[in-house]
N, C-alpha and C positions, 0 to 999 in steps of 0.2 A: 150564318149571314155575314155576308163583309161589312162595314164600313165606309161612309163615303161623307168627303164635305164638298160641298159645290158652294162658290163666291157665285153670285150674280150681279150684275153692275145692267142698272137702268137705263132703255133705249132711250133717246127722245119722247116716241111713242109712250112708253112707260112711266115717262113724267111727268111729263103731259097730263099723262090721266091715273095721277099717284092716289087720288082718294078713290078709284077702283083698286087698288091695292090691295086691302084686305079682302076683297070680295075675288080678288086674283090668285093670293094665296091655297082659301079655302078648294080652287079650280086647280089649282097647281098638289093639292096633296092628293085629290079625287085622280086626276092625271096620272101621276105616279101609282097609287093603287089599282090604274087598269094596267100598267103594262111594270108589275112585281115587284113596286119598290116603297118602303114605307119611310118616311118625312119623320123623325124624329122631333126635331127640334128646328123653328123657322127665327132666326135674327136680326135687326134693323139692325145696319152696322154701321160706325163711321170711318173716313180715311180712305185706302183703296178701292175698298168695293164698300157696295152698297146695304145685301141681306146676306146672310150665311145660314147655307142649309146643311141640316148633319140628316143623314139618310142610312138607310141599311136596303142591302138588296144579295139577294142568293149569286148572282154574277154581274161581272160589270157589263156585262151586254147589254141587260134589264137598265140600269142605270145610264148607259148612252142611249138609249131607246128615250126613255125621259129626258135628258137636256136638249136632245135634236128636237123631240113634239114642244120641249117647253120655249128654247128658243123658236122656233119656228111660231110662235104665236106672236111676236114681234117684240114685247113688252121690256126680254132681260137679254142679257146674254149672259154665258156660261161656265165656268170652270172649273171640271172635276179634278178632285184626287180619293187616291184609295186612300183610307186612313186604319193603321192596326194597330189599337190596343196596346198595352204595355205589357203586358203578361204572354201579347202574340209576338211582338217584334225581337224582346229578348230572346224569347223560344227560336225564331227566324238565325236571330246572331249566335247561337249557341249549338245552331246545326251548320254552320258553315265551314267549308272545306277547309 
């Protein structure tokens, strides 16, 4: 399974109606478990973004499948990165031409 952190940063919409928020989350990991990505860890954040989600998914297809349905409900918007381990990225830098 990869790795993945997604910032989210609150629409209008989403502030608006912050104390649905947890009831949005518990929607946003059910979400993710239809289309193959499981929610590890969910974060209030402060400073540039808002929540931070750490995720794991078998490809990053599965994982843009989820931010497009999660954005598209209007409440966050979105930004993936792949993230790899320490024990993967060195392996990475140690096979390099």
């Amino acid at each position: 399974m990869a790795n993945f952190v997604l910032t989210l940063d609150w629409t209008d919409q989403g502030i608006r109606n912050l104390r649905e928020a947890p009831k949005r989350s518990e929607a946003a990991k059910a979400l993710a478990k239809k289309v193959g990505v499981e929610i590890k860890e969910v974060y209030l954040t402060t400073g540039a973004h808002d929540i931070l989600l750490l995720a794991e998914a078998p490809l990053g297809d599965h994982i843009t499948k989820f931010a497009l349905a999660l954005s598209s409900l209007g409440n966050v918007r979105t930004s993936t990165s792949r993230a790899w381990p320490e024990a993967e990225w060195t392996k990475l830098i140690s096979e390099l031409p």
